[in-house]
C-alpha positions in Angstrom: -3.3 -16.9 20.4 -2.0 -20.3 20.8 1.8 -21.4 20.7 0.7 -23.1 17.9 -0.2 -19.5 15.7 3.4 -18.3 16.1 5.1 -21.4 15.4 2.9 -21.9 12.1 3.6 -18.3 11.0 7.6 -18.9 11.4 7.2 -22.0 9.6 5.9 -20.3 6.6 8.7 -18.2 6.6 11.4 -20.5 6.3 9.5 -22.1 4.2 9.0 -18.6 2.2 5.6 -19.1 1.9 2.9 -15.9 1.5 0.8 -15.0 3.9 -3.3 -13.8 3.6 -3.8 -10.1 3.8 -6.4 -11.3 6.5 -3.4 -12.7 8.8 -1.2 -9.9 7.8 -3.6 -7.5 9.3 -3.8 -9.5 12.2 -0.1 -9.2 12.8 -0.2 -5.1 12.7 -3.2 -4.7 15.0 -4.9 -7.7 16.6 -5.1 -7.6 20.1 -5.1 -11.2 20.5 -1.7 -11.6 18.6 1.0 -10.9 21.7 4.4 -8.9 20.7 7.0 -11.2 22.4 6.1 -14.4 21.0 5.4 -12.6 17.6 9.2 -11.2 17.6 10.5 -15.0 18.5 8.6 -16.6 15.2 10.1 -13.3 13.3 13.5 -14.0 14.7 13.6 -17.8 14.2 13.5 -16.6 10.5 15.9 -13.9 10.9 18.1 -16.4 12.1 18.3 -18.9 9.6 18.4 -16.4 7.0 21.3 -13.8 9.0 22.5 -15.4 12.0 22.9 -13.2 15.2 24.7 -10.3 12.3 23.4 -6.6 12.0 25.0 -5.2 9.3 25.9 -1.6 9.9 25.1 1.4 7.3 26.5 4.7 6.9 24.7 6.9 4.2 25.8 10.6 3.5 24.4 13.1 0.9 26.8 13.8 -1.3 24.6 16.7 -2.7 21.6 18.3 -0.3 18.9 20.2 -2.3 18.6 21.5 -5.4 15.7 19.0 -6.2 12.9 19.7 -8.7 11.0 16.7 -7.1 7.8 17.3 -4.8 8.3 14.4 -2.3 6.0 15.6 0.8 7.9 13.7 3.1 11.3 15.5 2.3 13.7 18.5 3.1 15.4 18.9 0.4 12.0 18.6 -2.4 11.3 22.0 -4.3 8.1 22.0 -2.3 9.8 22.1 1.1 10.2 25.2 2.9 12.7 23.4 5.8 15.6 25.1 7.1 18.9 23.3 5.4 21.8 24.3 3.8 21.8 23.4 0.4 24.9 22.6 -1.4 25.9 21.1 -4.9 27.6 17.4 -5.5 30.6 17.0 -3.1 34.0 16.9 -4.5 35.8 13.8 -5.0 38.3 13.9 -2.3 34.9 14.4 0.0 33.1 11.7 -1.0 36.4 9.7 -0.4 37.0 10.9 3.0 33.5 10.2 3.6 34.2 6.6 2.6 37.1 6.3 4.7 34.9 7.7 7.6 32.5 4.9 6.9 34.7 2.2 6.6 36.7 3.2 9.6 33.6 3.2 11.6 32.3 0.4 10.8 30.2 0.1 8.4 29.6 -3.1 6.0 28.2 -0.4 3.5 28.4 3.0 2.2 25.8 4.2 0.8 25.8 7.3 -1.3 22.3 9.9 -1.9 22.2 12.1 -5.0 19.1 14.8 -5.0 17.3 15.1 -7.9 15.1 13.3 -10.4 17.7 11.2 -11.9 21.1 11.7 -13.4 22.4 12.6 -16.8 24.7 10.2 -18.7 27.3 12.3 -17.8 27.0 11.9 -14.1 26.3 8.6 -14.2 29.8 8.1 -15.3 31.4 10.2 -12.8 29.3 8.1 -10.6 31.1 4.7 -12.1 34.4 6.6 -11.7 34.0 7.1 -7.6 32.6 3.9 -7.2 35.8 2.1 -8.9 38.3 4.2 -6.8 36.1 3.7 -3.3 36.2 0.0 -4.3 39.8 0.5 -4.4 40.9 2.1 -1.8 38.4 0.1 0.8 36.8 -3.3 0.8 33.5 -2.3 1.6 30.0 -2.4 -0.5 28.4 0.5 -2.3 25.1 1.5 -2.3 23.9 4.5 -4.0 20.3 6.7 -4.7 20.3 8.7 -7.9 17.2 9.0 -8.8 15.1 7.1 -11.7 17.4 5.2 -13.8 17.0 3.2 -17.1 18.6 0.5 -18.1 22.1 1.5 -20.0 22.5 3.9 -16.8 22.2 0.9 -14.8 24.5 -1.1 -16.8 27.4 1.5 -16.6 27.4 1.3 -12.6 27.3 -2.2 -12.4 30.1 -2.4 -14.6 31.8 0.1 -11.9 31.1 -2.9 -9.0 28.1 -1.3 -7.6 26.4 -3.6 -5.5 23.0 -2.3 -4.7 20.9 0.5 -6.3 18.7 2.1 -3.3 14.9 3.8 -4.7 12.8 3.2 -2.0 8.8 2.8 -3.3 8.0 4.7 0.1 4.4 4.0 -0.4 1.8 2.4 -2.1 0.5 2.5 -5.5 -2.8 3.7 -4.4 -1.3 6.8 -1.9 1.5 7.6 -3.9 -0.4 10.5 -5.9 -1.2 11.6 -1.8 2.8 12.3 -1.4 4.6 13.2 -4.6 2.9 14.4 -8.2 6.4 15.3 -10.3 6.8 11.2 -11.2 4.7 8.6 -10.3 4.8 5.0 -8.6 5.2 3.2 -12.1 8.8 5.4 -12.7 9.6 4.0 -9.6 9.1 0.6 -10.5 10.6 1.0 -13.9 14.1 1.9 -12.1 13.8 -1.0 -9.9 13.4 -3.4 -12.7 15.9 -1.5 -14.9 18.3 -2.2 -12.2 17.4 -6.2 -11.7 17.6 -6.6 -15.6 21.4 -4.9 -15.2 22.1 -7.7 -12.0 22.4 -5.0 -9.6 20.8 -6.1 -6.1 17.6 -4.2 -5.1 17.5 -2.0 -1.9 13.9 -0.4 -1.5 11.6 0.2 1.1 9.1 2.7 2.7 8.2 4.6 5.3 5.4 4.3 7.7 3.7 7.5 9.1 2.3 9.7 6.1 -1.0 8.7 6.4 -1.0 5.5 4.6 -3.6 2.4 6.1 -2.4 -1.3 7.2 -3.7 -2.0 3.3 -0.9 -0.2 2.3 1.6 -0.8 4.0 0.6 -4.9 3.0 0.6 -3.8 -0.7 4.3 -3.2 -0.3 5.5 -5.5 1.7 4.0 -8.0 -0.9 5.2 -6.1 -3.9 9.0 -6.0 -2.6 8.7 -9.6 -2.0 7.9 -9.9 -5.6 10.7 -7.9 -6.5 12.8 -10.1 -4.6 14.2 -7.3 -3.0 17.7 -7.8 -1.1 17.5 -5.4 1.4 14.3 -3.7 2.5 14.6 -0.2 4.6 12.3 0.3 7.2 11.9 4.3 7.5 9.0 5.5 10.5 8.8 9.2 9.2 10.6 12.2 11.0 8.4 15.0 10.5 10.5 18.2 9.8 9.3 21.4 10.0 8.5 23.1 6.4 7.8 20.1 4.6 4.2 19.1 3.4 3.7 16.0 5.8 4.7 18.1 9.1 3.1 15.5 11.4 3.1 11.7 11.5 0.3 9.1 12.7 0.8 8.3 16.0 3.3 5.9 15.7 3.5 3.5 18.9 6.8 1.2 19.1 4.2 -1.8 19.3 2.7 -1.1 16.3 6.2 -0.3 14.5 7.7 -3.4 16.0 5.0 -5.3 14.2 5.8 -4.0 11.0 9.1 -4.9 10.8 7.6 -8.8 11.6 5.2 -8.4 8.7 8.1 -7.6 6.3 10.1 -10.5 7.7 7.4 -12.7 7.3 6.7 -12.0 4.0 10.5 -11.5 3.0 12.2 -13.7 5.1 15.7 -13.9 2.7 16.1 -9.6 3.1 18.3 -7.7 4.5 15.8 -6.0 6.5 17.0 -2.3 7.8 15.3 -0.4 10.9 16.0 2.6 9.5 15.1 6.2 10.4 13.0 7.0 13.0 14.1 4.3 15.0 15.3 5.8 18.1 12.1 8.6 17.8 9.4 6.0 17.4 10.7 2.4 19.1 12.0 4.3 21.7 13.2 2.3 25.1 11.7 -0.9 23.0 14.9 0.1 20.0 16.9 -3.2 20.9 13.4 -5.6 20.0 13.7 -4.4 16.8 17.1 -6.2 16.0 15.1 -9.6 15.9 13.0 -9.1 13.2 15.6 -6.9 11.6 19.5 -7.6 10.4 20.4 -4.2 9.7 20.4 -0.6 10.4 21.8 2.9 10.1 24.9 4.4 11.8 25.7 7.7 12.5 22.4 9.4 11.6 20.3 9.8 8.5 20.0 12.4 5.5 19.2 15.7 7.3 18.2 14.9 10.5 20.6 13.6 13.5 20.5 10.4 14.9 22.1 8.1 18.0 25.8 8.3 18.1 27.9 5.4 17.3 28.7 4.4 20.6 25.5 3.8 21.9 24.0 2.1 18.7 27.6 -0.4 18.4 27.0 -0.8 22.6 23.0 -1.6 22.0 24.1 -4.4 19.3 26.4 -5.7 21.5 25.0 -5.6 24.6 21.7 -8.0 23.1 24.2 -10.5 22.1 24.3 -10.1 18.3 27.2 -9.7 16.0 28.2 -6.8 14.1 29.3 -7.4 10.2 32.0 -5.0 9.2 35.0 -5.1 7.4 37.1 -4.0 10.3 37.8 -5.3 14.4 35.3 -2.9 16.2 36.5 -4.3 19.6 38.3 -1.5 19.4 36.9 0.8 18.3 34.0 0.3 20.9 36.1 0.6 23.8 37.3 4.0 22.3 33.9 5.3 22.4 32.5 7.6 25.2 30.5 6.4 27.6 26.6 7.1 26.1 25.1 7.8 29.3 27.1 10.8 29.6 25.8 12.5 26.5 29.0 13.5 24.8 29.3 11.1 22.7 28.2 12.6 19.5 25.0 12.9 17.4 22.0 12.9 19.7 18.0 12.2 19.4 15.2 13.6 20.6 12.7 12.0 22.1 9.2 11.9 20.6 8.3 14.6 23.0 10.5 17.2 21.4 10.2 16.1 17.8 9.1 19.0 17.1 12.4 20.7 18.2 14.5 18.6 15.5 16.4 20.4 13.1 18.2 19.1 10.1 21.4 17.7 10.3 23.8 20.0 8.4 26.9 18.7 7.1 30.2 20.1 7.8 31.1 20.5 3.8 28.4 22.5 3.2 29.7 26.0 4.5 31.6 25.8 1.0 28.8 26.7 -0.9 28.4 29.8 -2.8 25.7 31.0 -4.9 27.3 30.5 -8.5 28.0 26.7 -7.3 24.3 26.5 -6.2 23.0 27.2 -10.1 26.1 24.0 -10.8 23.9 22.0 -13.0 24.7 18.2 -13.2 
């Protein structure tokens, strides 16, 4: 393609204009549509929007298991036969050490994941009361997944000062009933709009690998953009042993690299998030993906490891962007080991020994016992 094609398709991102499912499928696999130039017209709207800033994630499960949900994709679903330790909600003084942890290591935002199909009333409040004392005690944003959510349980958290609601779509309408049959797309979307109605900002996203088709993976990309979605997570799917999807499409870092333009394209105000799977399926290319995207996780993922913090703060730095956090990580950088020496924390594999990945199991959860296990919330 011309100079001309890339410079039209970052105009119509500032100018937030659609784009044709025709050119969007050009984007994820014409031949004639080059990588480089398409990351420059994705990052000429990343830019306007965000600056040179990556904002920096940490998410923790404050519960791991216990879920009466099918999701194919996941460890901790009833269906799921993978090897982690399952343990009931945290306790307070957990959750707050785990905030501290997150604010001291950087992060912009904590983001909190509760198992299960959604909460009671009753948990919902206990929910308001952590997010008030984190709030407290740190000035850092909350995020947290609870499951589906109506409208009065929204209400009660944003009246706490949460400031996003994650429920990721994960697929599309059309291949949802191909990865979960215990709720359906529609509940998904009903949480989503319960929490926009309560003026809590939207994080939702998807992951790419369970055998959806460029069609797909459009759908959602257009659908979040109608949501107006604030922050958009970007998952490419870690297949774990004992789960129902236990192998991924082949996943090339081209091809996931031209994802994340797509979503920018077509929601070029998001927080974008190249989120897990990152350092398994962009491999050496990880650092391209910082120009369509503003944002990403630190410190690993729900169940499964990820890069240690030293290498991912060094890899922002290092291409020249900025890192937003509420604290001076000049610091903390230069306390880190040196990555190259590999003892500098959580480690990946590559995509030759994904099969070899285990789940990531928390140190709190050796506190479980068997009566706290049948803890209902």
């Amino acid at each position: 393609m011309n100079p001309e094609y890339y410079a039209r398709l970052a105009e119509a991102g500032l100018d937030g204009q659609d784009l044709p499912d025709e050119t969007c499928r050009e984007i994820l696999r014409s031949p004639d549509i080059e990588l480089l130039p398409l990351l420059a017209a994705a990052y000429t709207i990343r830019k306007r929007f965000w600056g040179n800033d990556v904002t920096v994630h940490i998410i923790n499960n404050a519960q791991n298991g216990h879920c009466p949900e099918d999701c194919h994709y996941c460890a901790q679903a009833k269906s799921s036969q993978a090897d982690i330790l399952e343990y009931p909600l945290k306790t307070d003084e957990e959750i707050f050490a785990e905030a501290q942890n997150a604010y001291e290591s950087g992060a912009f935002r904590y983001c909190m994941v509760f198992a299960g199909r959604g909460p009671s009333k009753k948990r919902v409040e206990h929910l308001a009361r952590l997010v008030r004392e984190i709030k407290s005690r740190y000035p850092i944003e909350i995020c947290v997944s609870t499951g589906l959510l109506d409208k009065g349980k929204a209400d009660i958290l944003k009246d706490a000062g949460l400031d996003r609601l994650n429920h990721n779509l994960n697929t599309s309408e059309d291949n949802y009933p191909n990865i979960c049959t215990t709720h359906t797309y529609q509940d998904r979307i009903n949480t989503l709009t319960a929490a926009r109605q309560a003026g809590v900002q939207l994080c939702s996203g998807l992951i790419i690998g369970m055998g959806e088709q460029d069609t797909d993976i459009i759908e959602i990309a257009k659908t979040l953009r109608g949501l107006k979605a604030e922050s958009i997570p970007v998952n490419f799917l870690i297949p774990i042993e004992g789960t129902a999807i236990t192998q991924n499409a082949a996943l090339t870092p081209d091809y996931c690299l031209r994802v994340l333009c797509l979503f920018r394209f077509l929601n070029p105000s998001a927080e974008i998030r190249m989120a897990a799977g990152r350092e398994v399926h962009l491999r050496s290319m990880e650092v391209l993906g910082l120009y369509p995207a503003s944002s990403l996780f630190l410190q690993g993922y729900l169940n499964t490891k990820g890069s240690s913090r030293g290498k991912t703060l060094r890899m922002i730095r290092d291409a020249g962007f900025q890192i937003r956090s509420a604290q001076n990580l000049d610091e903390l950088i230069e306390k880190e080991e040196n990555p190259e020496t590999g003892e500098d924390g959580l480690s990946f594999p590559g995509m030759k020994d994904i099969q070899d990945l285990r789940p990531y199991r928390p140190q709190s959860a050796e506190r479980t016992s068997s009566a706290a296990r049948d803890k209902c919330c």
